[in-house]
N, C-alpha and C positions, 0 to 999 in steps of 0.2 A: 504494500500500500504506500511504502513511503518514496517507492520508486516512482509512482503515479503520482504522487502528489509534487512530486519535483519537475516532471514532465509536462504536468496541468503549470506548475509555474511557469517553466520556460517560454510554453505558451502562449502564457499572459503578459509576459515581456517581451515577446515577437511582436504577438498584438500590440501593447502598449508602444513600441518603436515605429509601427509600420502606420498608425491610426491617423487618417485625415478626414477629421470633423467636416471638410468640406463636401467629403463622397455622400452626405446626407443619414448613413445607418447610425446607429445607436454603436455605442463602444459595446455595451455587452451583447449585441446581436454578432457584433465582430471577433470582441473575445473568444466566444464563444468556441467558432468556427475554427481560431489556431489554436483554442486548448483541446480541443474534440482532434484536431489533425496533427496535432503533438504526442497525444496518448497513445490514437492506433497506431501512430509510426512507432513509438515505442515498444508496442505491444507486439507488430509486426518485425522487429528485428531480434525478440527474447524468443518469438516462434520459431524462427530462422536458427537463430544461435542452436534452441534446441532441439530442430531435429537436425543439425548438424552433427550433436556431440552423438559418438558413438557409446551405446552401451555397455559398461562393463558384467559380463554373463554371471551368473550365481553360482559357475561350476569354477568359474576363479576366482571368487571370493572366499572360496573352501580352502582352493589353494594358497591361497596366499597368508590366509589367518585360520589361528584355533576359534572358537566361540569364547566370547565372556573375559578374554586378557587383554591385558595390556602390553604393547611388546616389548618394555623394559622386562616384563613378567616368565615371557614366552620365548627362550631359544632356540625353538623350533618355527617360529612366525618367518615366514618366508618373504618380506620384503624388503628388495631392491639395499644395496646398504646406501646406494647416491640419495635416495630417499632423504628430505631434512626431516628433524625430527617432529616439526610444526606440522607437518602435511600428513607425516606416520600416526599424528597421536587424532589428529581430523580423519583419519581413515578409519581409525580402527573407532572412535567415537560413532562414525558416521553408519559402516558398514557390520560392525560385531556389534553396537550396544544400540543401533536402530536409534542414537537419537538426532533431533531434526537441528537444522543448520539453527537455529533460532537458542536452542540448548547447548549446542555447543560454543558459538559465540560466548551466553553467557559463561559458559565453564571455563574459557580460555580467554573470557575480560576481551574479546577482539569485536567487528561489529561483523553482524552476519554477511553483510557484501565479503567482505574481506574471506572468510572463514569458508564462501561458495566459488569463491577464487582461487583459493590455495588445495580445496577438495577437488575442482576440477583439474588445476594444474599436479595435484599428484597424478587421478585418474591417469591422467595424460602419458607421465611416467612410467607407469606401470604399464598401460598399454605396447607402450615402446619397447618395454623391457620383456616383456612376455612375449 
């Protein structure tokens, strides 16, 4: 939501730069129109983004981790050692303890943009490396 609400700004600031009182409409019949075509462009490039990202399968998430560890815990946890430890500890948070970027964030004090950046750029990792 707060992605949207930043998009609906920008908007409102296009509008607000491009607006001549003299064209006759009302400013909010104008706003309107680039906060509505600020959103779906936004909205249309996160759909883009993901069906771009390739799925990582459930039969290498077996592989890669135990259930329920942490991998300081686990010397048998098979990932990558180029892995930082930031993306290792969002992987295993993400993929073995099922919780959502919004929980993890909280648990590693980071904000969830960042923490869906550093998840996908491990994915990314590991994909390469498998």
């Amino acid at each position: 939501m707060e992605d949207l609400r930043q998009e609906a700004l920008l908007g409102l600031v296009y509008a607000a730069g491009r607006y001549d009182p003299e064209c006759g409409a009302r400013f909010s019949t104008y706003a309107v129109y680039w906060i509505k075509k600020q959103i779906l462009q936004a909205l249309d490039r996160e759909r883009a983004a993901s069906l771009l990202a390739d799925p990582l399968e459930g039969q290498h998430l077996e592989e890669l981790a135990a259930p329920n560890t942490l991998p300081a815990e686990d010397p048998e946890l098979r990932l990558p050692e180029s892995l930082p430890e930031l993306e290792r500890r969002i992987l295993v948070l993400s993929c073995q303890h099922q919780l959502t970027l919004k929980e993890i964030s909280q648990s590693l004090s980071l904000p969830v943009e960042r923490v869906k950046q550093l998840r996908g750029k491990a994915l990314r990792r590991l994909k390469s490396a498998l």
